[in-house]
LUMZA-15398 format. One record per residue: residue in three letters; z, y, x of N, C-alpha, C in turn. Coordinates in pm, whole numbers, padded with zeros to 5 digits, always signed. Atoms other than C-alpha are relative to their C-alpha. Layout:
<sites>
ALAZYXZYXZYX ...
</sites>
This chain:
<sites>
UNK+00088-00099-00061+04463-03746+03131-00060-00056+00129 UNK+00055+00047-00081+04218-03844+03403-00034+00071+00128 UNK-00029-00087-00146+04256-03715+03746-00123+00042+00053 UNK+00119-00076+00004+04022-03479+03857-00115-00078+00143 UNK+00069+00080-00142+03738-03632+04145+00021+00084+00141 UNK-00060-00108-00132+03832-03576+04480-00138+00000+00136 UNK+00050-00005-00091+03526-03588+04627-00080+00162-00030 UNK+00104-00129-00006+03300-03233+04689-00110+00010-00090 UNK+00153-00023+00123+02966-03330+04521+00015-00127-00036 UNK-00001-00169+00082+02965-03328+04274+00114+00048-00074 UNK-00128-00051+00070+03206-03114+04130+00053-00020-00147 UNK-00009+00024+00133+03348-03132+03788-00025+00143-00074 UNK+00076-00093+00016+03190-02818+03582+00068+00024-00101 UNK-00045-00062+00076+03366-02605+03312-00122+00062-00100 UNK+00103-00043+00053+03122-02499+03041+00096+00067-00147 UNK-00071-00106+00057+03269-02236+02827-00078+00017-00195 UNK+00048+00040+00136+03188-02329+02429+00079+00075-00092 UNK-00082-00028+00105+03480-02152+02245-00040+00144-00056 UNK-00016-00114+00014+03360-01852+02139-00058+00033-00203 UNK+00015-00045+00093+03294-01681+01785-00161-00021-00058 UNK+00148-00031+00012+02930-01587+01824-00031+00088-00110 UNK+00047-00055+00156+02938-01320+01547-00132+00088-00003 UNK+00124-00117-00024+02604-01142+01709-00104-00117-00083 UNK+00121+00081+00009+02395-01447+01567+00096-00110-00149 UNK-00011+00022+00152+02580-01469+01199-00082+00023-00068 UNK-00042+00130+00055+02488-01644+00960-00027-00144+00054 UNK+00030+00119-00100+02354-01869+01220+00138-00096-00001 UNK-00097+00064-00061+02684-01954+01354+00181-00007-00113 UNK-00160-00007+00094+02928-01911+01030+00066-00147-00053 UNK-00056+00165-00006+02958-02310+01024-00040-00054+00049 UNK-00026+00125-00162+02849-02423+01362+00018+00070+00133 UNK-00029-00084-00136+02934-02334+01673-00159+00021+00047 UNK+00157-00025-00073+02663-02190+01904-00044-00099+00025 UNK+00013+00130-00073+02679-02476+02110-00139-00071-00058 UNK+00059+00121+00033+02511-02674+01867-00110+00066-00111 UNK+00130-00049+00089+02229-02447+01707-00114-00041+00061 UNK+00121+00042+00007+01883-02613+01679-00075+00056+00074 UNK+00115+00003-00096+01644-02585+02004-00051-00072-00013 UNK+00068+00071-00035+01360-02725+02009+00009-00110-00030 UNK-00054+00129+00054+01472-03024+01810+00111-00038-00036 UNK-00135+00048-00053+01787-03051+01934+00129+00084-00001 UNK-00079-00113-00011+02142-02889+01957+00010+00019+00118 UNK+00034-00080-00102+02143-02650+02252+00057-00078+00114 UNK-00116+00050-00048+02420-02829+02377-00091-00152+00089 UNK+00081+00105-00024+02205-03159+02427-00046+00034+00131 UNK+00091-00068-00082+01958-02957+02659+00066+00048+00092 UNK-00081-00057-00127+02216-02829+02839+00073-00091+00046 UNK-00053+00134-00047+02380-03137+02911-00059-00092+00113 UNK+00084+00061-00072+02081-03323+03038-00085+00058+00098 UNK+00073-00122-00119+01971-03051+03239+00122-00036+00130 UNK-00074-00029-00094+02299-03045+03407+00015-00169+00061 UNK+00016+00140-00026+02302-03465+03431-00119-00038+00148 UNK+00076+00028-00042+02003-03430+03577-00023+00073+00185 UNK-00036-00085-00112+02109-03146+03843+00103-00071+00107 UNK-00105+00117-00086+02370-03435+03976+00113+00027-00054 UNK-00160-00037+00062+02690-03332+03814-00035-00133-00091 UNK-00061+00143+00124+02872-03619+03642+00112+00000-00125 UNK-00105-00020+00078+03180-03484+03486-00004+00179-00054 UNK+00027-00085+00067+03199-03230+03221+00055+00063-00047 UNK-00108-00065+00094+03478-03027+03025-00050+00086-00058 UNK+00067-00095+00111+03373-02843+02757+00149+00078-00043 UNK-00163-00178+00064+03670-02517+02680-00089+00039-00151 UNK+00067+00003+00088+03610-02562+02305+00120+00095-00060 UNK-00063-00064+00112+03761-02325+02016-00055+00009-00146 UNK-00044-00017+00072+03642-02197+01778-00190-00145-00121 UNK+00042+00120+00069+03469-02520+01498-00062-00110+00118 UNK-00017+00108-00081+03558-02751+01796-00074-00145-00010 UNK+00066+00140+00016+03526-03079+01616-00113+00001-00017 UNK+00114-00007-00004+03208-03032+01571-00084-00039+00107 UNK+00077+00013-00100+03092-02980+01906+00083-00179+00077 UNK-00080+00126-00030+03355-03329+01967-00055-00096-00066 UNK+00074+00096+00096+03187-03516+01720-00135-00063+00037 UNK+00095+00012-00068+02869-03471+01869-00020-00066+00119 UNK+00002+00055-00158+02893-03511+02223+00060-00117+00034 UNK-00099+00094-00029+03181-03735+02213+00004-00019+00131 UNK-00051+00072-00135+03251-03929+02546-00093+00056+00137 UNK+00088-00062-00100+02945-03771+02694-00130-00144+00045 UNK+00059+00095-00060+02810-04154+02748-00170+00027-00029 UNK+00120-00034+00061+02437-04057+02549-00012+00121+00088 UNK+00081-00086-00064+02403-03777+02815-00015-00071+00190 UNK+00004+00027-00167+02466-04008+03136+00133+00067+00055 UNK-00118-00067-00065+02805-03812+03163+00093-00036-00038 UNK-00161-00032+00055+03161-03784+03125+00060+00109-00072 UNK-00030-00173+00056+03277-03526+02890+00163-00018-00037 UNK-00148+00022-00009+03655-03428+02903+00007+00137-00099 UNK+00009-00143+00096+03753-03147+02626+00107+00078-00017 UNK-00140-00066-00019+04024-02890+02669-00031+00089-00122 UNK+00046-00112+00145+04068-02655+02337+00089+00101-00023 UNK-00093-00111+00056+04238-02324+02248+00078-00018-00101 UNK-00144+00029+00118+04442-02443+01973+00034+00141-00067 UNK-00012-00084+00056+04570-02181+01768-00035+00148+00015 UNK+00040-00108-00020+04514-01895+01922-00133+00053+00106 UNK+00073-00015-00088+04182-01765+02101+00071+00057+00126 UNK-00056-00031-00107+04227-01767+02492-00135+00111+00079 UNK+00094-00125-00093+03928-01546+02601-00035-00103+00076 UNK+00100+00089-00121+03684-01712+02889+00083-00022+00087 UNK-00090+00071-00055+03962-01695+03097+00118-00085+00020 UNK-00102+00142+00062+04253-01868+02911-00066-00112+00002 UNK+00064+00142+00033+04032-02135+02806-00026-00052+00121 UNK+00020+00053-00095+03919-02183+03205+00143-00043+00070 UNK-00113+00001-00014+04282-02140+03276+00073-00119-00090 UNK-00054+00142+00038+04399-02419+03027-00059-00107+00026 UNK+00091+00114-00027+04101-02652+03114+00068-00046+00160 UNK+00017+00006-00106+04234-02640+03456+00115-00135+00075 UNK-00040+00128+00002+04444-03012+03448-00118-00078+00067 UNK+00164+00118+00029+04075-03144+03403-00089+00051+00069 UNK+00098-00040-00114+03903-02973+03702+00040+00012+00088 UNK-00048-00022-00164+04134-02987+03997-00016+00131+00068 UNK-00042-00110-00119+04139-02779+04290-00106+00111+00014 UNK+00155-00059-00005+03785-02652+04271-00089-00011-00085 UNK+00092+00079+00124+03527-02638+04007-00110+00090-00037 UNK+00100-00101-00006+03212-02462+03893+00070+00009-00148 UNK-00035-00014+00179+03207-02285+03530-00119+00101-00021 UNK+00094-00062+00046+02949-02167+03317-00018+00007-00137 UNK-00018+00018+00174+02867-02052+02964-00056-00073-00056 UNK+00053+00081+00050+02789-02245+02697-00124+00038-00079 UNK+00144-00030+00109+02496-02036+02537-00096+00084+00183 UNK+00102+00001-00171+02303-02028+02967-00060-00109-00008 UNK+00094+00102-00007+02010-02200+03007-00028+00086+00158 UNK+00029-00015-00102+01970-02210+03355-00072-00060+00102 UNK+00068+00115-00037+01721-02295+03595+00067-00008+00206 UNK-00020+00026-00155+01868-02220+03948+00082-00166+00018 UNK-00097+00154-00022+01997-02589+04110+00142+00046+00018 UNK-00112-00016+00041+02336-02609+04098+00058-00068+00142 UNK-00091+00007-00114+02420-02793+04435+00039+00103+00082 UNK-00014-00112-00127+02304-02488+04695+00122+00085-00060 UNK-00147-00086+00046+02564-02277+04495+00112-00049+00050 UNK-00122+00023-00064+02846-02461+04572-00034-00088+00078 UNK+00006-00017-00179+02752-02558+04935+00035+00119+00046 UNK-00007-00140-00083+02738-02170+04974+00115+00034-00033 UNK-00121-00006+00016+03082-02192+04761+00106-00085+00137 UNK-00089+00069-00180+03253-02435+05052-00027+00021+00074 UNK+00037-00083-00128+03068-02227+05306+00095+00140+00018 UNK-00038-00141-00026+03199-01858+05225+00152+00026-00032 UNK-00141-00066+00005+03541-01880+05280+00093+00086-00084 UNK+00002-00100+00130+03615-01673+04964+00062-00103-00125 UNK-00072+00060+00106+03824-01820+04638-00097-00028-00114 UNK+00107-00001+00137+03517-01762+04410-00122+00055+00004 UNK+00094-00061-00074+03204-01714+04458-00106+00000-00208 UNK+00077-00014+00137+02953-01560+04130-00129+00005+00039 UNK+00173-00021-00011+02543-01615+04113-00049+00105-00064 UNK+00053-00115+00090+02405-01299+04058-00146+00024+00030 UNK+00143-00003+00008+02051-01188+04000-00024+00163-00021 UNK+00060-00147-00013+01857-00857+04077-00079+00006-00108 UNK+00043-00043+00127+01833-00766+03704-00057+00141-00012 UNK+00060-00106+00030+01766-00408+03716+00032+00036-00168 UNK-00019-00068+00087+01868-00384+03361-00114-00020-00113 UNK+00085+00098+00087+01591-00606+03253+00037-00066-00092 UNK-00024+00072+00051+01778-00840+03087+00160+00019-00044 UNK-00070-00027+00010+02094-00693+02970+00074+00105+00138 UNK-00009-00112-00128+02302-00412+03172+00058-00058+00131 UNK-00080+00023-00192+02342-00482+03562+00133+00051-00019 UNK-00173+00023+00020+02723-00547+03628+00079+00019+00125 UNK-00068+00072-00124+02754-00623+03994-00086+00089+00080 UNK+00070-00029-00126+02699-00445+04320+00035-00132+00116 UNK+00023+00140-00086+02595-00715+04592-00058+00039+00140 UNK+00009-00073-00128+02617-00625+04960+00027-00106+00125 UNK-00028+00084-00115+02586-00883+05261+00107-00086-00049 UNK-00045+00096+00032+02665-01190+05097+00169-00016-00135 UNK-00093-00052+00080+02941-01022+04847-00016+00096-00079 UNK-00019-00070+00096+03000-00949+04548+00120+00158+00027 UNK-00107-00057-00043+03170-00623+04597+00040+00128-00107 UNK-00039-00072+00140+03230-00449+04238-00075-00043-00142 UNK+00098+00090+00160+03134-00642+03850+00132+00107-00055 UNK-00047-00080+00093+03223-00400+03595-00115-00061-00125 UNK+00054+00034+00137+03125-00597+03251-00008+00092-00093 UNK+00004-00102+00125+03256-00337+02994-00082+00157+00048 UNK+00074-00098-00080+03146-00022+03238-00061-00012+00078 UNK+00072+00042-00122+02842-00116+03444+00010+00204+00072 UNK+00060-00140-00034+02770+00188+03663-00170+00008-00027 UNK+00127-00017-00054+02422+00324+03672-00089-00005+00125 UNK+00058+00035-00182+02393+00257+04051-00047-00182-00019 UNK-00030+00148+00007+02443-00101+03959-00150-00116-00024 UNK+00117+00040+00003+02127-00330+04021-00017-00163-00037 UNK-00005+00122+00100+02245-00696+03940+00063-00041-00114 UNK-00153+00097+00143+02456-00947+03677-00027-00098+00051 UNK-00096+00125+00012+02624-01188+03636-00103-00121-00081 UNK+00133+00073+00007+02355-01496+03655+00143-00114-00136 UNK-00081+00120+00091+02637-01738+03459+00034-00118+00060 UNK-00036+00092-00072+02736-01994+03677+00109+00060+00142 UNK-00067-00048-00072+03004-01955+03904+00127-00139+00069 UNK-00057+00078-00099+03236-02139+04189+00135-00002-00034 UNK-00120-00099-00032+03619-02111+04208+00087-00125+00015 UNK-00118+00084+00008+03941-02256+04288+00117+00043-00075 UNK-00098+00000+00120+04221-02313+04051+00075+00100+00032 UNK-00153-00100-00035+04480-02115+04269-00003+00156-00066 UNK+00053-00080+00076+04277-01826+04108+00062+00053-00133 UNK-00060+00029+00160+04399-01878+03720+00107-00006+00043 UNK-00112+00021+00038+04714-02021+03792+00103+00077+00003 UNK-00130-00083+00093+04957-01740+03747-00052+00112-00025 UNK+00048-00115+00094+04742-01509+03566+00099+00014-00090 UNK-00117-00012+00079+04996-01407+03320+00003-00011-00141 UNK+00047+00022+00172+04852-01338+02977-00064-00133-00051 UNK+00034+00155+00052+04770-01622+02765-00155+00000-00025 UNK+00182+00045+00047+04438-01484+02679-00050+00153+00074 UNK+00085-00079-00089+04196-01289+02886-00107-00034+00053 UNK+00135+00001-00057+03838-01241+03004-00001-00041+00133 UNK+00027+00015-00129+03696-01399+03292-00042+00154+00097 UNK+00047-00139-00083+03549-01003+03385+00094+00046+00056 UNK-00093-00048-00077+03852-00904+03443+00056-00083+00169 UNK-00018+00039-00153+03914-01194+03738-00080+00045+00072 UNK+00135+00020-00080+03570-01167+03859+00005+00210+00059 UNK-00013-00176-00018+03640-00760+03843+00124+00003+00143 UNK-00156-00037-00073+04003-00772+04025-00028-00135+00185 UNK+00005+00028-00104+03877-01036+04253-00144+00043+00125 UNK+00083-00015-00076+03562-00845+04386+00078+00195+00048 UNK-00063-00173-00092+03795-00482+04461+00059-00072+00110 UNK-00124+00105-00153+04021-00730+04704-00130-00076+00106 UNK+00082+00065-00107+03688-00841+04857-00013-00152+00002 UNK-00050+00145-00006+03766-01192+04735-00099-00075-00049 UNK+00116+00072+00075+03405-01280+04568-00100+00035+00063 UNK+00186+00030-00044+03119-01418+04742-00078-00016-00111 UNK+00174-00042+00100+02750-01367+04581-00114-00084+00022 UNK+00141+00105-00013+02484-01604+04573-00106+00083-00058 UNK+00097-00047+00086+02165-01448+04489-00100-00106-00014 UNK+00120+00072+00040+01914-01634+04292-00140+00068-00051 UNK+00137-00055+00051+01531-01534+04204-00030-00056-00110 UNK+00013+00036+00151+01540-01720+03869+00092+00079-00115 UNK-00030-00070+00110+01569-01541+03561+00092-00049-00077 UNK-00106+00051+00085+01862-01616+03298-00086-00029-00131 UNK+00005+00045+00196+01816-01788+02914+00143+00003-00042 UNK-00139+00029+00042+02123-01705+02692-00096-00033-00139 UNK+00012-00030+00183+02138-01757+02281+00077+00071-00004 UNK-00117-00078+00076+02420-01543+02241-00070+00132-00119 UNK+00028-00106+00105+02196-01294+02053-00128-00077-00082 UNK+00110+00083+00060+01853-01379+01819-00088+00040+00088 UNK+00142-00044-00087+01615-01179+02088+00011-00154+00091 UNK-00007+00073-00110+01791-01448+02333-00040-00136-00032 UNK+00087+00175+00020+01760-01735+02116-00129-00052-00015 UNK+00143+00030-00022+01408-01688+02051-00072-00053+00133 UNK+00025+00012-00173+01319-01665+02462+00066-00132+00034 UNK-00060+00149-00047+01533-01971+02516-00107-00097-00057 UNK+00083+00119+00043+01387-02205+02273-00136+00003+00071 UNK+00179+00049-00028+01034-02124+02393+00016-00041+00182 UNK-00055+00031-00172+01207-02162+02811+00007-00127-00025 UNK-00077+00128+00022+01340-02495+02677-00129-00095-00008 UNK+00098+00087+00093+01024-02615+02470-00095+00002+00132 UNK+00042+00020-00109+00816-02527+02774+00030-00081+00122 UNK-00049+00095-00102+01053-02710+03027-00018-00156-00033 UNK+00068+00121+00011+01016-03015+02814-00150-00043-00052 UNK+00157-00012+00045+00659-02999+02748-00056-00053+00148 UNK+00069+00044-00162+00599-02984+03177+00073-00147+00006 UNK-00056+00126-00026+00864-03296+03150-00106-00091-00007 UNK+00099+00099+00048+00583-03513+02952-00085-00016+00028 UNK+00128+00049-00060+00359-03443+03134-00001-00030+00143 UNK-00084+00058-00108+00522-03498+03425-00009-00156-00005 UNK-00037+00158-00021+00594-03863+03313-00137-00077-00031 UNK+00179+00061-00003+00171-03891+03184+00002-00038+00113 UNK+00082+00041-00109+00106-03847+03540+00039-00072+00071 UNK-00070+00101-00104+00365-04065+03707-00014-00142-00055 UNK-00053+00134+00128+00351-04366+03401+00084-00029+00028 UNK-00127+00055+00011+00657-04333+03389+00105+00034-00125 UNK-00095-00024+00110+00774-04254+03046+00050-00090-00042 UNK-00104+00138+00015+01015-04428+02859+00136+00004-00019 UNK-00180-00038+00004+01355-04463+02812+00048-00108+00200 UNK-00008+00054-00091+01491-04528+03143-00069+00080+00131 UNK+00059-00082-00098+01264-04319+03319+00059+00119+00094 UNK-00105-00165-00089+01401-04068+03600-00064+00143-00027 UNK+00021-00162-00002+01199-03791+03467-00009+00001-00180 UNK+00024+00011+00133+01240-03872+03098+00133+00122-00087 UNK-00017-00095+00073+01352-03575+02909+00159-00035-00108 UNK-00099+00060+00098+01602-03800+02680+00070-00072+00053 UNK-00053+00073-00050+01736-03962+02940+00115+00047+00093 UNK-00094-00077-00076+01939-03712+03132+00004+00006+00189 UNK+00035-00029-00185+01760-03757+03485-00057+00148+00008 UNK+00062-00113-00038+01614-03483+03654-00175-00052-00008 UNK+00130-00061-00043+01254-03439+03808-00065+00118-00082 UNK+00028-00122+00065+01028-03210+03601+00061+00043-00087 UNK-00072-00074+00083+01268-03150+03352+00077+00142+00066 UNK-00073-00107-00057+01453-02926+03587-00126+00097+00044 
</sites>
């Protein structure tokens, strides 16, 4: 097992792959989400080189359920410019938070985590700067949804999160839960049940006052449903569309290129 990096930036990132997906059957009845066809590619790809390109180097994928699959694929991570390390639920599903909770060998003391069907465009350093700024165990990116984009979850009050109710939003309730999020291990480690939802930490640690709030002005992309996967692919196909032309105007396409789409740098891809 390979010891987690001890330096700050960049962090090592949890990306949350194990799940069922039965809202987007027959899609997903013999592949994982992960790896359903965007824009060419499996989702997974796109989300990889997005995050490569955001500066993150190391990767753990919390895989369950038709694992090898998404292992087969990705393998070592070397074809995205990364490191990919793979922790897996094994027999029994652990919920978002088991699975972050067993991954947690392979992310040390501190670590970001995010799902595996988020396409996201906020950067990913300022978050955790404002995570090693706010004194706080865990800090969640939330966004002034209004109920636009699935039901607002989170009330958000001078820099804190200060009530996420996933299963019961209130009707007062004006953001969510953007999908990316901060935390330190000490968090998980004696949660008790073997398998359990991250809502429930993110719930129990914003009544104790214990979750800082990042707000971002960029909108969310999931697949978890077909409205979402539609809107993604065309977010995606658009992001690499400005890439290419991005690299027309620089001549700099190519393999090798820092804004090359297949290459896992940033510039206009992000």
């Amino acid at each position: 097992m390979l010891a987690p990096s001890v330096s700050d930036w960049p962090p090592r990132l949890a990306i949350l792959a194990g799940g069922l997906a039965t809202r987007l059957r027959p899609l997903t009845a013999a592949t994982p989400k992960s790896l359903i066809p965007i824009a060419g590619e499996p989702f997974l790809a796109h989300q990889l080189r997005r995050l490569r390109g955001q500066g993150l180097r190391e990767i753990v994928l919390c895989c369950g359920h038709l694992s090898d699959q998404i292992e087969a694929f990705a393998g070592d991570g070397r074809q995205f410019g990364l490191k990919l390390l793979y922790s897996h639920d094994g027999d029994q599903p652990l919920g978002t938070g088991g699975a972050v909770r067993a991954a947690l060998p392979l992310l040390g003391r501190r670590f970001l985590v995010m799902y595996g069907d988020s396409w996201l465009s906020e950067p990913v350093q300022p978050v955790w700067q404002a995570f090693l700024a706010c004194g706080k165990p865990a800090l969640m990116t939330i966004f002034r949804n209004r109920n636009r984009w699935g039901a607002s979850n989170a009330e958000f009050r001078r820099g804190a999160v200060v009530r996420y109710e996933k299963e019961n939003p209130s009707p007062g309730m004006r953001y969510i839960d953007y999908g990316l999020e901060a935390m330190e291990a000490s968090v998980l480690e004696y949660w008790i049940r073997p398998s359990f939802d991250l809502s429930e930490v993110w719930s129990a640690l914003a009544g104790y006052s214990l979750l800082a709030g990042y707000e971002t002005s960029e909108r969310f992309y999931e697949i978890g449903s077909l409205f979402g996967l539609r809107e993604t692919e065309t977010a995606v196909a658009a992001s690499l569309s400005a890439a290419r032309m991005g690299e027309g105007k620089c001549g700099q396409a190519g393999a090798g290129s820092p804004l090359s789409p297949r290459d896992g740098a940033g510039g206009a891809f992000l």
